[in-house]
SELUM-463441 format. One record per residue (C-alpha): residue in one letter; x, y negated, z negated. Coordinates in steps of 0.25 Angstrom, whole numbers, plus 5000, padded with zeros to 4 digits. Each point is the difference from the previous one (the first is absolute). Layout:
A,X,Y,Z
...
This chain:
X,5107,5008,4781
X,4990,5012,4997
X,4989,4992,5011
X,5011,5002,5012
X,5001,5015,4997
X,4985,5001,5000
X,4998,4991,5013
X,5011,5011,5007
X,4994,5011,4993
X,4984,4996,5007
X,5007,4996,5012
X,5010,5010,5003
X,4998,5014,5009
X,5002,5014,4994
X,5010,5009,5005
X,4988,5007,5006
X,4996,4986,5006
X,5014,4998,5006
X,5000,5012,5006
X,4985,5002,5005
X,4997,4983,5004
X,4995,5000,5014
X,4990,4993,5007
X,4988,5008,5001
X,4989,4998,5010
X,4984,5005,5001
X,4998,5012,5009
X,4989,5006,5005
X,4996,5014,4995
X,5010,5009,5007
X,4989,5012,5005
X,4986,4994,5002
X,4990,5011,5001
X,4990,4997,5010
X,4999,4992,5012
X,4994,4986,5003
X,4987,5001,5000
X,4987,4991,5000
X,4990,5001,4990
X,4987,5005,5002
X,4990,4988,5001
X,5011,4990,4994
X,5007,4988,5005
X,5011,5000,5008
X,5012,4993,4994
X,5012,4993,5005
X,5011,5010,5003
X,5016,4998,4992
X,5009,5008,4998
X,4995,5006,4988
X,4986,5002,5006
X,4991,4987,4995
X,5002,4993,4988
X,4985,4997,4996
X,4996,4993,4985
X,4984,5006,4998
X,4993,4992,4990
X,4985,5005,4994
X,4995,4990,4992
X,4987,5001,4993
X,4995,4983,4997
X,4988,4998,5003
X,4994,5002,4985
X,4986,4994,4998
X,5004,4998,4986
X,5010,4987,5006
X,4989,4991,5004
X,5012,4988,5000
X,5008,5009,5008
X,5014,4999,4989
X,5004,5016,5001
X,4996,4999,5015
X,5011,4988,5002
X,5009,5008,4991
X,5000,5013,5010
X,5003,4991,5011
X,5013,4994,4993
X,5004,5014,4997
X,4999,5004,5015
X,5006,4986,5003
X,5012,5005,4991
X,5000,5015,5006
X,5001,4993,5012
X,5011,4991,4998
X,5008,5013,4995
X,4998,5009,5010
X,4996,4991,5013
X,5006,4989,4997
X,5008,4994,5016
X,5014,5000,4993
X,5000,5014,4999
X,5003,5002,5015
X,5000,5014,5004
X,4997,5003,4986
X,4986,4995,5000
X,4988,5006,4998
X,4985,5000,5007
X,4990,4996,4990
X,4987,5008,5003
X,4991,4994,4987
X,4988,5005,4998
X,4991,4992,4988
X,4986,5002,5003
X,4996,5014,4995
X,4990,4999,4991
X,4995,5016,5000
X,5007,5013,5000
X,4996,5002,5015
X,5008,4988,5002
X,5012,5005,4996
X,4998,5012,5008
X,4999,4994,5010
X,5013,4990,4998
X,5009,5013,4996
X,4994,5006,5014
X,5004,4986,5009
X,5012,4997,4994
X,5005,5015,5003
X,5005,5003,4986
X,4998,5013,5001
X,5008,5003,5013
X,5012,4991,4999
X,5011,5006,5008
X,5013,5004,4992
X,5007,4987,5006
X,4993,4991,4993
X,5001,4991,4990
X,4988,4995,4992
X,4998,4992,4988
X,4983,5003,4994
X,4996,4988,4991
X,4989,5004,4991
X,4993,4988,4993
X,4987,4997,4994
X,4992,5004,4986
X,5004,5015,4993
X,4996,5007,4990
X,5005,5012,4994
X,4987,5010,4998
X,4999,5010,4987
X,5005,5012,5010
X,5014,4991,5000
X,4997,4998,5015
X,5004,4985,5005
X,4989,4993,5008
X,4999,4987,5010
X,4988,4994,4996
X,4992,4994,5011
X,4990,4988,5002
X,4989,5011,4999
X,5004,5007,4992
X,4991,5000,4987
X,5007,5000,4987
X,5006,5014,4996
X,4993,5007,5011
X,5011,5005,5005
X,4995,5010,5012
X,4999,4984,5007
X,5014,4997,4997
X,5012,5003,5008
X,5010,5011,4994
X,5014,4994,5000
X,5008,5012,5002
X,4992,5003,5012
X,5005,4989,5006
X,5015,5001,4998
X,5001,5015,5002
X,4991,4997,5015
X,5015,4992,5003
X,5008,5009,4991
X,4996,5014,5008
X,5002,4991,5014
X,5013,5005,5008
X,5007,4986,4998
X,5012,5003,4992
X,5004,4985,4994
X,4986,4995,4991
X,4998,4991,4990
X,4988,4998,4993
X,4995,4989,4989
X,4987,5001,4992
X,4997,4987,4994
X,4987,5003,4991
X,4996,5003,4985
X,5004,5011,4994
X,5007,5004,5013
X,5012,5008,4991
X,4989,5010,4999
X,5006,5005,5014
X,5012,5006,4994
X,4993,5011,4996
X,4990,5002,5010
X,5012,4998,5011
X,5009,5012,4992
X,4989,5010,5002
X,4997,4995,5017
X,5015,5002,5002
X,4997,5013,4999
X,4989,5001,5012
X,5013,4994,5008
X,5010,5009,5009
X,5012,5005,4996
X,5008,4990,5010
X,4992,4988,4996
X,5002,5000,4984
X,5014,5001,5003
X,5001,4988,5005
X,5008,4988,4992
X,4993,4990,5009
X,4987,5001,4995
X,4995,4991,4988
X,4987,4994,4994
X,5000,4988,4991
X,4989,4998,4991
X,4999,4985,4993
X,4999,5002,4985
X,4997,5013,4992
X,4988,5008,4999
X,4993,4992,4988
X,5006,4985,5004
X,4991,4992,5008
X,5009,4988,5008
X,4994,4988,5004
X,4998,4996,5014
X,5012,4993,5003
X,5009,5006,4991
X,5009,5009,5010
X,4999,4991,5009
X,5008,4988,4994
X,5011,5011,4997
X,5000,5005,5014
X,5002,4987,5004
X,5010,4997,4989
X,5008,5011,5006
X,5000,4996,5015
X,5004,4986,4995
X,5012,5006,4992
X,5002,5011,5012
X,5002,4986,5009
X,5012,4995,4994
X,5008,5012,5002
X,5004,5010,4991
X,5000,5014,5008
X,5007,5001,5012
X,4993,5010,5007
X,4987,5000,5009
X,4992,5010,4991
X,4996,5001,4987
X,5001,5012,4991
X,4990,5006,4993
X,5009,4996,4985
X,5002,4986,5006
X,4987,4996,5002
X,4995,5007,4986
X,5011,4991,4993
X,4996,4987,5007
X,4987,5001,4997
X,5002,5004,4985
X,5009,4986,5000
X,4990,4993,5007
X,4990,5005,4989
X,5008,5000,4987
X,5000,4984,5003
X,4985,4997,5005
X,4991,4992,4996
X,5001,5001,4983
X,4982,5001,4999
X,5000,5011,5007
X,4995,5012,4992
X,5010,5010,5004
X,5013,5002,5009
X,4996,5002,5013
X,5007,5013,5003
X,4999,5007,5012
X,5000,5014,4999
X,5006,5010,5007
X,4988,5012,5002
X,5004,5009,5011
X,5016,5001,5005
X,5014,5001,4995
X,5009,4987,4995
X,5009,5000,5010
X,5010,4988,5005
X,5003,5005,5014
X,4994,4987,5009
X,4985,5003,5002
X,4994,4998,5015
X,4989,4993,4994
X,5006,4990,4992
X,5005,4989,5009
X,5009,4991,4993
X,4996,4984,5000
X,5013,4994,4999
X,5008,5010,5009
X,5012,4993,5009
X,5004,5009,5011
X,5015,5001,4999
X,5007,4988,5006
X,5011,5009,5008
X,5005,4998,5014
X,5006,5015,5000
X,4998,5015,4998
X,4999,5005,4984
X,5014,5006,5001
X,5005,4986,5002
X,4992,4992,4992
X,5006,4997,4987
X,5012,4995,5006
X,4995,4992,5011
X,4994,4986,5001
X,4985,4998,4998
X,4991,4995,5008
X,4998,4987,4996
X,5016,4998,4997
X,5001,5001,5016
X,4986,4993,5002
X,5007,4989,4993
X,5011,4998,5009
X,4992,5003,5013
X,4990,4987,4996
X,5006,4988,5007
X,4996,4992,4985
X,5013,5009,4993
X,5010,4997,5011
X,4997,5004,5013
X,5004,4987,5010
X,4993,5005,5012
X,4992,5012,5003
X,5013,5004,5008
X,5008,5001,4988
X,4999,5013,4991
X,5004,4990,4987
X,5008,5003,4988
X,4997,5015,4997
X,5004,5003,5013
X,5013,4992,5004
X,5004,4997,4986
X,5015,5006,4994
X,5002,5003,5013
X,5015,5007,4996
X,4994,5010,4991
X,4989,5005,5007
X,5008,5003,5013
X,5010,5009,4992
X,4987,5006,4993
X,4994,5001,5014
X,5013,5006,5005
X,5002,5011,4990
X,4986,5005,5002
X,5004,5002,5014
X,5013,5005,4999
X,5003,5002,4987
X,5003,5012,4992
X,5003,5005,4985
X,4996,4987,4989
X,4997,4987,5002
X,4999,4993,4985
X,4994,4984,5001
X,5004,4993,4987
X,5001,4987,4994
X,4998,4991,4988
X,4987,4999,4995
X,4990,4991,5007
X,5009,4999,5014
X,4990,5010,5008
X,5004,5013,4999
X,4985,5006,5001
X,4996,4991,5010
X,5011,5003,5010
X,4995,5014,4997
X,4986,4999,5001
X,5002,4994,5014
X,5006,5011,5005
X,4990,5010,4995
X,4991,4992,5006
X,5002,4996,5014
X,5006,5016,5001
X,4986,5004,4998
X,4991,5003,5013
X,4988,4996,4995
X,5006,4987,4997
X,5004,4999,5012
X,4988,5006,5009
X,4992,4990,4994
X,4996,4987,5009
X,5001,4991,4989
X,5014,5000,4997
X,5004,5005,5014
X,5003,4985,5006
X,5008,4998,4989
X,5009,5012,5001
X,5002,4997,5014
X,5004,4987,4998
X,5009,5004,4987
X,5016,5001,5004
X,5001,5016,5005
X,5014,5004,4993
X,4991,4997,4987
X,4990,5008,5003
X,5002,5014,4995
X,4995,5012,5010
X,4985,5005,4997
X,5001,5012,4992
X,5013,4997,4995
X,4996,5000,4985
X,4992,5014,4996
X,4999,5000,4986
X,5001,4986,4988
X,4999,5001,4987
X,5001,4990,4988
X,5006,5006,4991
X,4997,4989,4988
X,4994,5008,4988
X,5002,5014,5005
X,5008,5011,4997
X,5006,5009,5009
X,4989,5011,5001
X,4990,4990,5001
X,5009,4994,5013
X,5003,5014,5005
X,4986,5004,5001
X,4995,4988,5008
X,5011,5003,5011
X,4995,5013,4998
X,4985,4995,5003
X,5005,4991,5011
X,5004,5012,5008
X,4987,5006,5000
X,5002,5010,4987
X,4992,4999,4988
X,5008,5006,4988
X,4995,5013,4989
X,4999,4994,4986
X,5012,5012,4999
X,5009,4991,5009
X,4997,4988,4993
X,5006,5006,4986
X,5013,5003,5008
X,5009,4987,5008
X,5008,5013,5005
X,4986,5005,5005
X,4996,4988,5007
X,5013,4998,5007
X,4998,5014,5005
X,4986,4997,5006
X,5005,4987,5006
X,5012,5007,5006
X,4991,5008,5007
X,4992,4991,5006
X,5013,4991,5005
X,5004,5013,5007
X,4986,5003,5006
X,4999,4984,5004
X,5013,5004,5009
X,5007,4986,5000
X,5005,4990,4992
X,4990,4990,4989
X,5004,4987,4997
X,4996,4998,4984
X,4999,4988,4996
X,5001,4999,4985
X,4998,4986,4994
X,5004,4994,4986
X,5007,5011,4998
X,5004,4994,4986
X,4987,4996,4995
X,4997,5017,5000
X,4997,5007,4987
X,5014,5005,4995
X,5007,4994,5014
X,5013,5007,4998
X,4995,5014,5001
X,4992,4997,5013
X,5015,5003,5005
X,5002,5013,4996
X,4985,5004,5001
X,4996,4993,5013
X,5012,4989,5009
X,5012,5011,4997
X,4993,5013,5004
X,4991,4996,5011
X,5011,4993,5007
X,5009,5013,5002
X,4988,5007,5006
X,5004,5004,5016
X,4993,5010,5009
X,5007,5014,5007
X,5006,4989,5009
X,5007,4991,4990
X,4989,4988,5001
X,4997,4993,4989
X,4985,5002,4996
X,4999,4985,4994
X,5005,4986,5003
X,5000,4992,4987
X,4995,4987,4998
X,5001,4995,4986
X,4999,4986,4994
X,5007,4998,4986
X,5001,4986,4993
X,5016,4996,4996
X,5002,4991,4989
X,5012,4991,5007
X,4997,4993,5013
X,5009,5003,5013
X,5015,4995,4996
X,5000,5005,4987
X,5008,5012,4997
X,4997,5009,4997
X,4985,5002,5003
X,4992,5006,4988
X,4986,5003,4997
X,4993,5000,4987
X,4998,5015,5000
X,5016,5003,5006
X,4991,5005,5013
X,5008,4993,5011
X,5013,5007,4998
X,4995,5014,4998
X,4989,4999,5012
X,5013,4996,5009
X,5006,5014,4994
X,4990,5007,5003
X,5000,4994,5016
X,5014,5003,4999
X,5002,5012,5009
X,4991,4994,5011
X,4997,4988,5005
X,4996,4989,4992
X,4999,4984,5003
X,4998,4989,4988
X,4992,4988,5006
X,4998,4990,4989
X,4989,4990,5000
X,5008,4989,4991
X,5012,4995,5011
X,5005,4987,5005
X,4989,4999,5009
X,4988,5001,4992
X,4999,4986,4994
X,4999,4996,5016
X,4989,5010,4999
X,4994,4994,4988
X,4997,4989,5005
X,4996,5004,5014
X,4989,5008,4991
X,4996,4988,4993
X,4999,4990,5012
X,4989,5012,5005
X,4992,4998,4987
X,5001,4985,5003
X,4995,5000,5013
X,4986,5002,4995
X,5001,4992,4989
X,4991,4987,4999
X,5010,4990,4996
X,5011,5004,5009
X,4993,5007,5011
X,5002,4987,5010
X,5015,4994,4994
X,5010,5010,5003
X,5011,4991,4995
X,4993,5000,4986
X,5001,5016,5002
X,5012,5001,5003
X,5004,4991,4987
X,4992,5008,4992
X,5005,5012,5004
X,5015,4997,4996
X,4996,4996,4986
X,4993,5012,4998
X,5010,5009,5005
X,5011,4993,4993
X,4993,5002,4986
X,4994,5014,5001
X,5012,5007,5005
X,4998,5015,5006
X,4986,5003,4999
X,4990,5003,5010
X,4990,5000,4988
X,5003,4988,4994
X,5000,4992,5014
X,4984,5008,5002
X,4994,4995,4986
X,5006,4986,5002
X,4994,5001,5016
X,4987,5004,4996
X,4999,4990,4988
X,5004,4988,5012
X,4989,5006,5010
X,4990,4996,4989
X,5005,4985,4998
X,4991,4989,5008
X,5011,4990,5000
X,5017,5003,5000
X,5006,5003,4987
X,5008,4989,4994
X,5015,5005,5003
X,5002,4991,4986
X,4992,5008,4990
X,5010,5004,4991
X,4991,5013,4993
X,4996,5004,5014
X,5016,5000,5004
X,5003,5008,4985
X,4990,5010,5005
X,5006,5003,5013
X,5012,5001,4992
X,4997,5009,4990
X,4995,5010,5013
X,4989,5010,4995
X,4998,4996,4986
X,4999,4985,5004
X,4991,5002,5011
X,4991,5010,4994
X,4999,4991,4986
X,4995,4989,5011
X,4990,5007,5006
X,4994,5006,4987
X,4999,4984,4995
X,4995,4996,5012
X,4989,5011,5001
X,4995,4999,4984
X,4989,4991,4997
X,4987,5001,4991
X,4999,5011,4990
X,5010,5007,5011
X,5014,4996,4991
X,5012,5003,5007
X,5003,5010,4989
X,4987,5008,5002
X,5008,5000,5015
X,5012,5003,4998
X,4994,5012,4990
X,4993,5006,5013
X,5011,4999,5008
X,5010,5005,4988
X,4988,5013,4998
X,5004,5004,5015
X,5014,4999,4998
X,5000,5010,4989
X,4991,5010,5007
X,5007,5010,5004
X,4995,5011,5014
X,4993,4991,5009
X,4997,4990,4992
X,4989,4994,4990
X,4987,5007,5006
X,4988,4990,5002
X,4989,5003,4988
X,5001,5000,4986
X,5016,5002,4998
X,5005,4987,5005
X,4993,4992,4989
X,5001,5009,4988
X,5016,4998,5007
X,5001,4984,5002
X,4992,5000,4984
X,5010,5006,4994
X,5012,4993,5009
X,4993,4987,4995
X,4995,5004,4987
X,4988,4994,5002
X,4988,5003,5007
X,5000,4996,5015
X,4992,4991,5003
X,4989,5005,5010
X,5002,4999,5016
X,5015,4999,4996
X,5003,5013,5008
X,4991,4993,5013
X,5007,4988,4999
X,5014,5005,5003
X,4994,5010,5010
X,4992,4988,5007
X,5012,4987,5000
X,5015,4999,5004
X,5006,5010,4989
X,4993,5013,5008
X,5013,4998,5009
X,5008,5004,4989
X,4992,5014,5000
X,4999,5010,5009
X,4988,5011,5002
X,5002,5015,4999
X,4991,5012,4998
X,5002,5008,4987
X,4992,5014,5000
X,4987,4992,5007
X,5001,4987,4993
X,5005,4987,5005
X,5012,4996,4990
X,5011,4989,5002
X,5014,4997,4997
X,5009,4989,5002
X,5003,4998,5014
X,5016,5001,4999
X,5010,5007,4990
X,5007,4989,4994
X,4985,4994,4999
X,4997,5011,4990
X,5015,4999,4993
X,4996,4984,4999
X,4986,5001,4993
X,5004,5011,4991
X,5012,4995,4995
X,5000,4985,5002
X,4985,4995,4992
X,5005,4988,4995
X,5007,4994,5011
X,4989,5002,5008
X,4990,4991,4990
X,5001,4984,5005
X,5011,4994,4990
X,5007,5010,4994
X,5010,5003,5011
């Protein structure tokens, strides 16, 4: 269908994407000219590591022309607004002090607020937001004016020019500003702005970090609250997610607002549009742009682990003593649990040498044998107090030796430059734009840093079958790498590389979709290399220890351990090998007040029809109301077909489930998946700075892209 090819082409990186997707992160400005200073006559401000983060607000109110006080009330709500934005206790360390000042009422007044507020002599490591807000007018010279409450009509010598203001904070030391002018006729700027810049040093108009905003153009006159409600429009969409880092960009906030504008309220006169008068478009994160609806990364280790290992709130999870903990004495389930394999993983991180390769079917645990490693090899992970009873109390020939694990890499949707330059950056080396045209370039520069590391690095390089192209990721990346030795014959690399197989354990002979499995074991050939499967004999035993973890908490079966145990050899009798399966059935029982009838014939058909029957259940289950299991299923169907990281949060995903549906979605749709029982078939990644997600698991995706109507209640 043409829709699928477009929902992969919105989604789906570029090559330059591919090879060029990293997290990036705000940094201070590398050279800071002066030193730390206090301004003359100002206040002193809380110290950070940025220098203080203040919001300055001048408001003129007070106009005796508003005997009832309405435009008065309104400048308070916009403060009120500003305040939430910028000040606002979720912000954290991101936070802003508010210093507003809304009683001037003459020019001295001003003055004198510039003078306190130390505008003027802000030190280079500040960062400061200046809120201008009150009657303007643009005068016939084309200068912008703040009209005060004595101000007498177009006698201007009493009015306030604007551009004094701004350019007062704009010729300061402090290299992060912001400035917004919320007036009349306030566009008028522009011009005005273009002609200070040039009273301005060489240094400072060089800056990308400087911007002022004016609130409409130069003839358009907004009404009192009109950028206020799309500022607060924005926040409220910034709050349920959407960009994933903890700044804004200059472009990201100039496109929210225009959304928040385009779809404001339909009798106002025109678009409120804010207007960029002084400063580049830039989408680098800006300093003074806090994001509302940032989540610090849920991680338990360092970056050059992270997309590998287990997040934070997966081992929370099995650390509560409500998801399968026993005692406080016992480290539960993600600790102790298939105990076989994670000795032998445990054991070739310590002694090990050449490849090891984890496979199995899919759904049997592959990853999350994996991921555990990564995780509890990380120092971080195991320096911090949380988890350190745990580990102590976890079985010691499972536990990997701290450090073992250097670099992991998921290699789903990449190609092989894209994974060779993210070892590269987990060494320390940041490659040229000339090294990223060339894998042979970018093998070079890693081998160089290998040699200059001076010992062997364990890699670890997950779903090695879910890569762009997986089958040149031998020759380009597994094949070469593993033959690299130094002067004394030691091999620069350990492999660890996790491939789904197509058979289970027992079937001969093992095969993969993509014919990796045989060729990888080439490739390990003249060294060592050892095959562990995740799919054996023993992993229904394990199964079913997993599910009686999940059962623990449970309400229904938390106190009767026989119904457990009963429960737990239907289930695992029906859903075969499948760790994932076993999870979305766990979960769904965690929910129940009372125990599921062991009778109910659909409820059995679902555990026996494994991923599809489970997932068509929980899609029936969660639609009610204008949200139809369809309009789910097309929102979980928009995520299977992205391609990258997944459906980015926005406008994409219900242009996506629209056309999947052919319908329009209702509204909330998205919210509602996102907010009940189907977000544990997602999973949250970043995508270039913007939240996106994905299904949780391979065959998940397999499922919703290619099994729709088995998955709609009656037609299986």
């Amino acid at each position: 269908m043409d829709w699928v090819k477009e929902c992969q082409r919105l989604t789906a990186p570029s090559a330059d994407h591919q090879i060029s997707l990293r997290e990036r992160s705000i940094r201070a400005t590398q050279s800071i000219s002066s030193p730390t200073s206090q301004r003359d006559g100002g206040i002193r401000l809380t110290d950070n590591p940025f220098g203080a983060r203040s919001l300055f607000v001048i408001a003129a109110r007070n106009y005796p022309d508003d005997p009832l006080g309405r435009f008065a009330a309104g400048i308070d709500k916009q403060i009120r607004v500003v305040q939430d934005w910028w000040c606002h206790d979720q912000l954290k360390d991101r936070a802003f002090t508010a210093h507003c000042r809304t009683d001037v009422t003459t020019r001295r007044d001003i003055e004198d607020q510039v003078h306190e507020l130390g505008l003027r002599s802000l030190p280079a490591e500040d960062v400061a937001v200046l809120y201008v807000t009150g009657h303007g007018r643009e005068a016939e010279s084309g200068r912008h004016y703040l009209m005060l409450p004595t101000t007498p009509d177009d006698e201007y010598t009493h009015a306030y020019p604007s551009a004094d203001i701004v350019t007062a904070i704009l010729g300061s030391q402090a290299q992060h500003l912001l400035v917004i002018v919320n007036s009349c006729h306030s566009g008028a700027l522009r011009v005005e702005l273009e002609t200070r810049r040039k009273e301005l040093s060489q240094a400072r108009r060089e800056l990308c970090s400087l911007h002022v905003f004016t609130v409409g153009d130069f003839d358009q006159k907004p009404r009192i609250l009109d950028f206020t409600r799309v500022l607060e429009t924005v926040r409220t969409t910034l709050l349920q997610g959407g960009y994933a880092e903890s700044h804004l960009s200059i472009g990201d906030f100039m496109r929210e607002l225009a959304k928040a504008a385009s779809s404001s309220d339909a009798d106002a006169p025109f678009p409120v549009r804010a207007k960029l008068a002084f400063g580049e478009w830039t989408d680098d994160p800006h300093l003074c742009l806090p994001n509302p609806g940032y989540v610090p990364p849920d991680s338990t280790v360092d970056n050059a682990r992270r997309q590998v290992a287990d997040s934070r709130a997966e081992v929370d999870y099995w650390l509560d003593r409500a998801s399968g903990r026993v005692t406080s004495d016992d480290p539960g389930w993600y600790f102790v649990g298939r105990r076989n394999l994670t000795v032998q993983v445990a054991n070739f991180l310590r002694f090990g040498v050449g490849m090891l390769i984890v496979t199995g079917a899919a759904g049997t645990g592959k990853s999350a044998v994996i991921a555990r490693a990564v995780t509890l090899s990380d120092p971080k992970f195991r320096r911090d107090p949380r988890y350190a009873q745990a580990v102590e109390t976890a079985p010691t020939e499972s536990l990997p030796p701290s450090g073992s694990v250097d670099i992991a890499v998921l290699a789903r949707q990449k190609s092989a430059p894209a994974i060779l330059e993210q070892i590269l950056n987990a060494t320390g080396i940041t490659p040229t734009a000339t090294d990223r045209a060339n894998t042979q370039s970018l093998r070079n520069r890693l081998h160089d840093s290998l040699i200059d590391i001076g010992r062997t690095v364990t890699i670890v390089l997950d779903g090695l079958d879910e890569a762009v192209q997986p089958m040149l990721l031998l020759p380009e990346v597994v094949s070469p790498l593993a033959g690299w030795r130094d002067q004394h014959g030691t091999h620069l690399i350990r492999w660890v590389i996790g491939v789904r197989s197509d058979t289970s354990a027992g079937t001969s002979p093992f095969r993969d979709g993509h014919g990796l499995l045989p060729e990888l074991t080439k490739v390990a050939a003249a060294d060592n290399v050892t095959t562990l499967r995740t799919d054996g004999p023993e992993t229904t035993n394990d199964i079913a220890d997993y599910l009686e973890a999940l059962l623990t908490s449970a309400p229904a079966y938390r106190a009767d351990r026989m119904a457990r145990m009963q429960l737990t050899n239907l289930v695992t009798d029906r859903i075969g090998l499948s760790f994932l399966d076993a999870r979305l059935v766990g979960e769904r029982l965690r929910r129940l007040d009372a125990p599921q009838p062991l009778d109910d014939t659909t409820w059995l058909q679902s555990l026996s029809d494994g991923t599809v029957g489970l997932l068509r259940r929980d899609i029936h289950d969660a639609a009610f109301g204008h949200h139809d299991a369809d309009a789910l299923l097309a929102v979980l169907r928009a995520a299977a077909f992205a391609g990258g990281a997944g459906v980015p949060v926005g406008d994409i995903w219900p242009v996506m489930a629209a056309a999947v549906l052919d319908r329009a979605l209702p509204d909330g749709t998205i919210d509602h998946v996102l907010g009940g029982p189907l977000i544990g078939y997602l999973t949250r990644d970043v995508d270039e700075r913007i939240v996106a997600y994905r299904p949780v698991h391979e065959r998940l995706r397999e499922v919703l892209r290619s099994q729709p109507d088995a998955l709609r209640e009656g037609q299986q």
